[in-house]
Structure formats: C-alpha cells, structure tokens
VOTI-270814 format. One record per atom (N, C-alpha, C, O, CB): z, y, x; residue in one letter. Coordinates in steps of 0.2 Angstrom, whole numbers, plus 2048, in hexadecimal, padded with zeros to 3 digits. Glycine has a CB too. Layout:
ZYXa...
//
This chain:
8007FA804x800800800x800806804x7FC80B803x8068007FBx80580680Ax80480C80Dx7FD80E811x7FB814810x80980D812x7F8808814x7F2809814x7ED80D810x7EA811812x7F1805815x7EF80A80Bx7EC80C807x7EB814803x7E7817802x7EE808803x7F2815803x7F581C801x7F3820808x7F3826807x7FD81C7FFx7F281F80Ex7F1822814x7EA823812x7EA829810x7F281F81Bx7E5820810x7E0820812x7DC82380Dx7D682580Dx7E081B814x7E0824808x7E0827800x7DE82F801x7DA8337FFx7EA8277FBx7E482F806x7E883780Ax7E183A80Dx7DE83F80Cx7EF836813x7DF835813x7DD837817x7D4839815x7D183E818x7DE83181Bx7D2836811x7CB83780Cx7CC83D807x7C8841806x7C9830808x7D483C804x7D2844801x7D1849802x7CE84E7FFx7D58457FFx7D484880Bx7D484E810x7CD850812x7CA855815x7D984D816x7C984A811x7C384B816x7BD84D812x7B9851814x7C084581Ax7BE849809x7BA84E805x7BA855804x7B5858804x7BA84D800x7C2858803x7C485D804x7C0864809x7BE86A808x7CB85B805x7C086080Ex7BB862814x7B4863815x7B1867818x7BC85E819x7B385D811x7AA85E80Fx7AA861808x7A4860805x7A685680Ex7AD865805x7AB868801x7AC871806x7A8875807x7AF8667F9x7B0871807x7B087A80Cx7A887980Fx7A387C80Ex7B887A817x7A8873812x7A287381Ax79A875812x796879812x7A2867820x79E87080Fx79487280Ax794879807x78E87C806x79286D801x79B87C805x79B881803x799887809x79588B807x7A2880801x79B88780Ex79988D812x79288C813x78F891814x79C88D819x78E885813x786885815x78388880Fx77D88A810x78387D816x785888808x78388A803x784891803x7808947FFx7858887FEx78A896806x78989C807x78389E80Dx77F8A380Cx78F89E809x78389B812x78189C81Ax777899814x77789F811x786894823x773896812x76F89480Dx76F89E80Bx76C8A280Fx77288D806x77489F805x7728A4801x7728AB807x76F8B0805x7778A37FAx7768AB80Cx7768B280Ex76F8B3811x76D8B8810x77D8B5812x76B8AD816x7668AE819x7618AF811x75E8B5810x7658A681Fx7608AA80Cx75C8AE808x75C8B5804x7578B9803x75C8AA803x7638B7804x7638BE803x7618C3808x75F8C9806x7688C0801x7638C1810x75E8C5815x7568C3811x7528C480Cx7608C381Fx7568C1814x74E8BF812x7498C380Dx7438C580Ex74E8B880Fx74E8C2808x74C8C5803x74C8CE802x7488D2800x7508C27FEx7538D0804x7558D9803x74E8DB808x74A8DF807x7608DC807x74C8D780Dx7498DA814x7428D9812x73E8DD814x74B8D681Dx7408D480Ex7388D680Ax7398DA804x7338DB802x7338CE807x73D8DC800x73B8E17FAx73D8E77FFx73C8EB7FAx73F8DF7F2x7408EC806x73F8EE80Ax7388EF80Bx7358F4808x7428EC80Ex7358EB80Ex72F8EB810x72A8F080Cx7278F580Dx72D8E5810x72B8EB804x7288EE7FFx7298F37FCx7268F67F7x7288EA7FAx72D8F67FEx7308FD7FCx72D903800x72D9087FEx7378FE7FCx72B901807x72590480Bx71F906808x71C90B80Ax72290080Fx71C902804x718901803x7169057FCx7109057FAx7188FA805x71C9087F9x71D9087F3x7209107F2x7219137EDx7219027F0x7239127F9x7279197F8x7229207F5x71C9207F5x72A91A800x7269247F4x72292B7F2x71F92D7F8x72092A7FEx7279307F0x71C9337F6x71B9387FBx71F93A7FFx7259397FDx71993E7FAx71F93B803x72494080Ax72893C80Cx72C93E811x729947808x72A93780Ax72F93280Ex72B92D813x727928812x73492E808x72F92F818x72A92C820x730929823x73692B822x725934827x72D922827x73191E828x73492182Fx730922834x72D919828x739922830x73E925836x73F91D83Cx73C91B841x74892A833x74491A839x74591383Ex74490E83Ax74290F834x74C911843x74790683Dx74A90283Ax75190183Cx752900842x7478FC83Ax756901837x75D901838x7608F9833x75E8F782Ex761909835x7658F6837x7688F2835x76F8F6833x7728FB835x7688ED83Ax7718F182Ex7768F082Ax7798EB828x7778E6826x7748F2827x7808EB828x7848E3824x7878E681Dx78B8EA81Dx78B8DF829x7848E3818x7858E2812x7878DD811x7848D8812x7808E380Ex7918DE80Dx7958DA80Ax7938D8804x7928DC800x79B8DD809x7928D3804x7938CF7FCx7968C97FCx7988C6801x78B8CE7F8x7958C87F6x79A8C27F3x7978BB7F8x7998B57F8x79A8C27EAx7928BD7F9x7938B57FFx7948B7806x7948B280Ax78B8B17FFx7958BC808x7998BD80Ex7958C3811x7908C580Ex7998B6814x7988C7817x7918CA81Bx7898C781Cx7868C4820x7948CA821x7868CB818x77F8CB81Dx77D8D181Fx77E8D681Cx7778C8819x77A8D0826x7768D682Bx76B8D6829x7678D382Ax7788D1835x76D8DF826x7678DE823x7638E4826x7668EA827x7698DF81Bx75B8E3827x7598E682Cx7548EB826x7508E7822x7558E0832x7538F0825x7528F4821x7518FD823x755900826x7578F281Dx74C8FD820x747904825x74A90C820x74B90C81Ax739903825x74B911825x74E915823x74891D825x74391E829x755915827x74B92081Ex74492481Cx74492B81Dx74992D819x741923816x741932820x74493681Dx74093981Ax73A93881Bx746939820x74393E814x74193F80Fx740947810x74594C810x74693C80Ax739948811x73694F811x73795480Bx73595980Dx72F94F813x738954807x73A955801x74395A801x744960801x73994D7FDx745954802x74E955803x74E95780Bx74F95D80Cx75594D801x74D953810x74F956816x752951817x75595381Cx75295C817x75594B816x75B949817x756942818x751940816x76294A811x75C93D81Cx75A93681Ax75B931815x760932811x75C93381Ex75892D815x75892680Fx756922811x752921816x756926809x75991C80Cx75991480Fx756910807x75A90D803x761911813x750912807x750910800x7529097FEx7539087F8x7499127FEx751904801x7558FE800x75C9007FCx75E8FF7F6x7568FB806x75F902802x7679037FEx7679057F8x76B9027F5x76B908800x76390C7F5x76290D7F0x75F9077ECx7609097E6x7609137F1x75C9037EBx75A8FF7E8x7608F97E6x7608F57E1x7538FD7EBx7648F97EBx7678F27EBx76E8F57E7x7728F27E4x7698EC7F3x76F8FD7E8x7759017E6x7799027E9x77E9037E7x7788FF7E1x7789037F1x77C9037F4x77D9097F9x77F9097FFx77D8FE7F6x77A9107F4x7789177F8x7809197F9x7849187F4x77291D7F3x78291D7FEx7859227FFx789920804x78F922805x7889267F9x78691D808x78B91A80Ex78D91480Fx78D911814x79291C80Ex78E910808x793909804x790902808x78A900806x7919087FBx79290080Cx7908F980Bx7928F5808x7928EF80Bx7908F780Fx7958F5803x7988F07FFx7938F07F8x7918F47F5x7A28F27FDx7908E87F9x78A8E97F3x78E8EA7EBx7938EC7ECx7848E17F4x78E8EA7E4x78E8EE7DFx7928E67DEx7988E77DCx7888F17DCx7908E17DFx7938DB7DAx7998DA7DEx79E8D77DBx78E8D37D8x79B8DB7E6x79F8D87E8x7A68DF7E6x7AC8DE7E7x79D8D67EFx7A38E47E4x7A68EA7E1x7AB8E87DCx7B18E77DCx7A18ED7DFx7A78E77D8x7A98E77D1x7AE8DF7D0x7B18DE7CBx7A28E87CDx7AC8DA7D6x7B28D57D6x7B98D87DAx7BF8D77D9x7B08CD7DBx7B88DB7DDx7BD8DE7E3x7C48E27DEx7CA8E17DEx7B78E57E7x7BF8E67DAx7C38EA7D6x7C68E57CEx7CB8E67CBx7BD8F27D4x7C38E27CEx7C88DC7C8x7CB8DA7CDx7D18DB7CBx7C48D57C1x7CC8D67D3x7D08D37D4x7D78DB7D9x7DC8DB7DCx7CC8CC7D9x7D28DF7D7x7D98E77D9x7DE8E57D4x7E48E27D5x7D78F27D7x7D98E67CFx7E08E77C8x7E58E17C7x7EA8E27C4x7DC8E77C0x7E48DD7CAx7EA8D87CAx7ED8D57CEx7F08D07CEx7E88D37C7x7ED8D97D4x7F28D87DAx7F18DE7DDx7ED8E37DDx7F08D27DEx7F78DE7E3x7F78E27E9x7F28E37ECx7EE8DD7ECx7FB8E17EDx7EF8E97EFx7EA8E97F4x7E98E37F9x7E48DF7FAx7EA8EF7F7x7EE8E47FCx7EF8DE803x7EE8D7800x7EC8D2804x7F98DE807x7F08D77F9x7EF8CE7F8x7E68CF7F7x7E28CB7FAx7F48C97F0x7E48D57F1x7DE8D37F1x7D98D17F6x7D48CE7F7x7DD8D67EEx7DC8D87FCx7D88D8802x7D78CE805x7D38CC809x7DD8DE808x7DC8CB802x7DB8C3806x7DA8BF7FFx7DA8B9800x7E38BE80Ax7D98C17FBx7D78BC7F7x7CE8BD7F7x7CA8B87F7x7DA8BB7F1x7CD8C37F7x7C58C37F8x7C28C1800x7BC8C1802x7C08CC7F4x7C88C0805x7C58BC80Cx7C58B5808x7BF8B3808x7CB8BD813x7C88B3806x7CB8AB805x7C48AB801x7BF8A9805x7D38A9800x7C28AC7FCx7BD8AB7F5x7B68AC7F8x7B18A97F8x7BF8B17EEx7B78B17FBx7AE8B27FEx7AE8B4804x7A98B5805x7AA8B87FAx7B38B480Ax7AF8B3811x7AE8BC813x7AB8BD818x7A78AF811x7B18C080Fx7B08C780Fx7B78C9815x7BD8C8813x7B18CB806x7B68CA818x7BD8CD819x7BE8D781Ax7BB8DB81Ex7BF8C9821x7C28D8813x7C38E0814x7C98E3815x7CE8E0816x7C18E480Ex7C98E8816x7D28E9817x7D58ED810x7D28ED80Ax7D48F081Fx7D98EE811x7DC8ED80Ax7DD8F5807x7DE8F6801x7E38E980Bx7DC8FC80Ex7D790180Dx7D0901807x7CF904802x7D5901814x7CD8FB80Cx7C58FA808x7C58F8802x7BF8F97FFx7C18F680Bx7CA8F47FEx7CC8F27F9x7CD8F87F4x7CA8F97EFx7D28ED7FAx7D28FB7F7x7D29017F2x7CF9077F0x7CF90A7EBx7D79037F2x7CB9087F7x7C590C7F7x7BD9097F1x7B890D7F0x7C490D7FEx7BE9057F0x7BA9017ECx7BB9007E5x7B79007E2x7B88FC7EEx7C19007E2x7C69017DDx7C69087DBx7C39097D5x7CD9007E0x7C790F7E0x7C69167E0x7C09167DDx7BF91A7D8x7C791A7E7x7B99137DFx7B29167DCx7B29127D6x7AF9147D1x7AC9147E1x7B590D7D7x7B290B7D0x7B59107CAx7B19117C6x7B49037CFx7BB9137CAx7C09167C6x7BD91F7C6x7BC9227C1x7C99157CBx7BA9217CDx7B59267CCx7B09277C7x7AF92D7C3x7B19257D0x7AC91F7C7x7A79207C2x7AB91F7BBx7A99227B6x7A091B7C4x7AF91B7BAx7B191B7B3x7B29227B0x7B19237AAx7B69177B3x7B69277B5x7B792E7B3x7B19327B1x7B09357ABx7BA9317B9x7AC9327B7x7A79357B6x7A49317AEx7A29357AAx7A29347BDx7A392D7ADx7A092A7A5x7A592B79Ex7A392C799x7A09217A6x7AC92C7A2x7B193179Bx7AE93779Cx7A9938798x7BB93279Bx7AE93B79Fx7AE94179Ex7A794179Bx7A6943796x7AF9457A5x7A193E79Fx79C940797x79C93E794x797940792x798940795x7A093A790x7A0937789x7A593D787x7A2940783x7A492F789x7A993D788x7AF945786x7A994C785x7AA950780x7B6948790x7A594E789x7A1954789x79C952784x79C956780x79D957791x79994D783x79394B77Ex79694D777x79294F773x79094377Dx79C94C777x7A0949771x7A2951770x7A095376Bx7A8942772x7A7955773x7A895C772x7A096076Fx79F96476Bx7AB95F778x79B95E773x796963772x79196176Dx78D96476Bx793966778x79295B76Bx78F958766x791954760x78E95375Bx78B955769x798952761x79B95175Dx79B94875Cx79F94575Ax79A955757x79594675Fx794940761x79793C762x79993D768x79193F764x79A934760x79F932764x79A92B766x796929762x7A793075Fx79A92976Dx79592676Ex79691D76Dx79B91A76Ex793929775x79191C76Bx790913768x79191076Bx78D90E770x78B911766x79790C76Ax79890676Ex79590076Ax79A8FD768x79F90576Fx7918FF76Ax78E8F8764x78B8FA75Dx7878F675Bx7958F3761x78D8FD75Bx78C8FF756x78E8FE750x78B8FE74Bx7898FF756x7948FC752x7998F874Bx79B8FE748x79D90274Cx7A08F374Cx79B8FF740x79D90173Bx7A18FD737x7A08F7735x799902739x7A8901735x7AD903733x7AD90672Cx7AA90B72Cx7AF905737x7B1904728x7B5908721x7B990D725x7B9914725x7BB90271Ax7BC90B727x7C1911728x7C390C72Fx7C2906730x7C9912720x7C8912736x7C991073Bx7D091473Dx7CF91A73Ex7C591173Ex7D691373Dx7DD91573Fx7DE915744x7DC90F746x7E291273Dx7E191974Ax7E391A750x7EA91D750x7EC92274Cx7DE91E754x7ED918756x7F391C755x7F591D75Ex7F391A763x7FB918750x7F892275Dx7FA923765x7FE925767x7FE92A764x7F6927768x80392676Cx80B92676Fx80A92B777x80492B779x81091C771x80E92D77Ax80E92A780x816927783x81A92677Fx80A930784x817926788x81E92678Bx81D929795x819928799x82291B78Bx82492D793x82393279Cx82592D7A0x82792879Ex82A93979Fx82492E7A5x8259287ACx82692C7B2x82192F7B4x81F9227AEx82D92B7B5x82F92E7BAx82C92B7C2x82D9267C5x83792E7B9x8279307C3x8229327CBx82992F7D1x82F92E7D1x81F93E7CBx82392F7D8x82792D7DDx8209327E2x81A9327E2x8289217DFx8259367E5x81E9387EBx81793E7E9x8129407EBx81992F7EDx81C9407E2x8179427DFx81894C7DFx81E94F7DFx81793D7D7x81594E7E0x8179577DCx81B9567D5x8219587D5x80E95C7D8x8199537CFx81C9527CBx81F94E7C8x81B9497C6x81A9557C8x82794E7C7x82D9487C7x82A9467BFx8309447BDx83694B7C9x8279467BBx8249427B5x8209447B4x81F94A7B3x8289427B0x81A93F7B2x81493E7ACx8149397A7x8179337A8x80E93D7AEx81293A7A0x81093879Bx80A93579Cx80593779Ex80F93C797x80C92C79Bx80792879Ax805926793x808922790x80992279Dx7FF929791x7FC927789x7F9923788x7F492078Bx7F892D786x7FC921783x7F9918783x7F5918778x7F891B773x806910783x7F1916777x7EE914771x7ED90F76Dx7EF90A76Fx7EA916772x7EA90F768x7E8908764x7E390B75Ex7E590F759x7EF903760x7DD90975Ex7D9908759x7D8901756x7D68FD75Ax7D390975Bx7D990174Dx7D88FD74Bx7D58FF741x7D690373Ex7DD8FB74Dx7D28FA741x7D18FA738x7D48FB732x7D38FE72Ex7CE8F7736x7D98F5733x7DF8F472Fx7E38EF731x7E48ED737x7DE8F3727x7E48ED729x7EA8E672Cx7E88DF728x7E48DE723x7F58E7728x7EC8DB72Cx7EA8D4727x7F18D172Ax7F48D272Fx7E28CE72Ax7F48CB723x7F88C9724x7F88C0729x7F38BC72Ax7FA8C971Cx7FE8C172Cx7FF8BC72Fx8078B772Fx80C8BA730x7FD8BE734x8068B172Fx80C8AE72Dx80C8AA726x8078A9723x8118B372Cx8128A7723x8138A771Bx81B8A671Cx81F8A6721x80D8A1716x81B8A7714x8238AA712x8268AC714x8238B2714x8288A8710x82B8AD719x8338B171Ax82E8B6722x82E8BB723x83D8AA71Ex82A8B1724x8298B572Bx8218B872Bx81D8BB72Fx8298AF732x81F8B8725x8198BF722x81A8C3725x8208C6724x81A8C271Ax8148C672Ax8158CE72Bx80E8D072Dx80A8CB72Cx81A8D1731x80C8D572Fx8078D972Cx8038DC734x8058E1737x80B8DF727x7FE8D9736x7FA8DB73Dx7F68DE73Cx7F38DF737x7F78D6740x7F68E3743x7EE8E7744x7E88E4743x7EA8DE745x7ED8E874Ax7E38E3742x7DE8E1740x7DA8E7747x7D88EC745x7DE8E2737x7DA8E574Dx7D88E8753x7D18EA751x7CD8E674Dx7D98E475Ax7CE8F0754x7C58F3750x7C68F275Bx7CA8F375Fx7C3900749x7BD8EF75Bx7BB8EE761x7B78F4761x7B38F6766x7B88E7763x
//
C-alpha cells in the first residue's frame, strides 16, 4: 500500500508539472503569434496612413498582456500636420499616450484592484499571467480606468443639464421608478478635511411580496 500511495504522490506531482510546462508553451505559441501578428497589421498601416505622416524609425516596444510580455517591433511616424510623433499601431491596438499595458490586461488588473490590496494584486496577476507589475503600476491602471469613468459621468451630467436627456441604458421602460438616497460622514486620515459624506442610492420600481404568514414582508423589486 505504501508503494502504491507513493507512487499515487509521485504521478500527481508530475501531471501537476505537465500541466504548468504545456501551459507556458501555450502562452510562449500565443505571444510569438501576437508578435507576428501586431508587426504585419504595422506594416499595413504603412501602407494605409494619411498624408503627412512620414516614417521617422523603427522602434521596439514590450507590450503587457494577459499572456505575458511581448517585444513588438513597430514604426514610428511624424505627423506634419501636428508636429509631433506617432505610433499608429499603438493607436490601433489602444495603447496611445505612453501606456504599455494593452486595454484587456487593463481592465483585468483593475477588477482584480477592487478586491484586494495593491501588493496582493500586483502577485496575483504575476502568478495568473506571467506579468510582473509593481504594485505602483497596479494602481496607476486602476487611476485611468476611474479617469475615464469620470470623464463619461460628467458627460452624461452636461447632456442631461443642457438637454434634459437622461441617457439610455437599454432602453427599458417603466410605469413609474422610486429612488431613494441617504448619505453617512466618514472620518478622513491624512486628509485637509477631517470628514466627508459618502452618498449611497437605490433605484427601484416597486415591491413584491416575499415569504408566507408570520414572516411576510415586502421587497424592492430592484429597476436595472
């Protein structure tokens, strides 16, 4: 029996191991097809640019994504028009204004912000995808995403004051819609001011009952 249970051990450990080993050749597979790939629609963007933008060098780059670093060889332009430089790749793949972190390793980065400390997220997206960021770069990627969400209230707020417009989320229609709204103060650390008001909401339609006899009571009926 103990043979047996050794040997039980010993194979679990070695499948265990051949799944990592296939697993990294299936990244190391996808990151070479995504060079491959970013560096011919590059090409074709030569080929395809406006007026005035004249090819200056070819510059490399490493672009973070969710399958690890790849090093991406990609021609940089300047733009007689503006005066300034561009990399119209970047701009295609979304990754203008400096950023090398591509848009989807983004947007995992920042769900796994919201549910932990920076420092853990900063290792769990090493562990998960082979990224390694610091935990700076974690929250600086958190900051933009939280940017653009501002920038997209504020014009939803300006459309709506100057047009009265409230803008469509689906387009579901309602009889009638109830909101109610509170807030509660919360004493600051480090801050100019030793309290703010956190305002919290709920939109809903009505109610529907839930339960029966003695423990009958009466729920939100939540409007998405």
């Amino acid at each position: 029996m103990g043979s047996v249970a050794e040997g039980g051990e010993g194979l679990k450990g070695l499948l265990c191991g051949l799944v990592e080993v296939l697993w990294e050749k299936v990244l190391e597979w996808a990151r070479r097809a995504y060079q491959a790939i970013l560096e011919r629609v590059d090409h074709l963007l030569l080929g395809s640019r406006g007026k005035g933008i004249c090819v200056e060098h070819m510059r490399s780059r490493w672009y973070y994504t969710c399958m690890g670093p790849v090093r991406i060889a990609r021609r940089q332009y300047r733009d007689a028009v503006n005066g300034g430089y561009r990399y119209l790749l970047d701009e295609v793949v979304g990754m203008e204004g400096g950023s090398r972190v591509t848009p989807r390793l983004k947007q995992v980065g920042s769900e796994v912000d919201c549910a932990m400390p920076f420092r853990r997220s900063a290792e769990v997206v090493e562990k998960a995808m082979g990224v390694r960021l610091s935990h700076q770069s974690i929250w600086r990627l958190l900051e933009q995403v939280g940017d653009r969400c501002v920038v997209e209230a504020e014009g939803e707020i300006r459309q709506l004051l100057e047009t009265g417009e409230v803008p469509s989320e689906g387009g579901k229609k309602v009889a009638r819609l109830m909101v109610e709204a509170d807030g509660v103060m919360l004493s600051l650390q480090r801050e100019r001011q030793r309290r703010a008001e956190a305002k919290v909401g709920i939109a809903y339609e009505g109610w529907e009952q839930v339960g029966h006899g003695e423990q009958d009571h009466l729920r939100r009926s939540l409007w998405c």
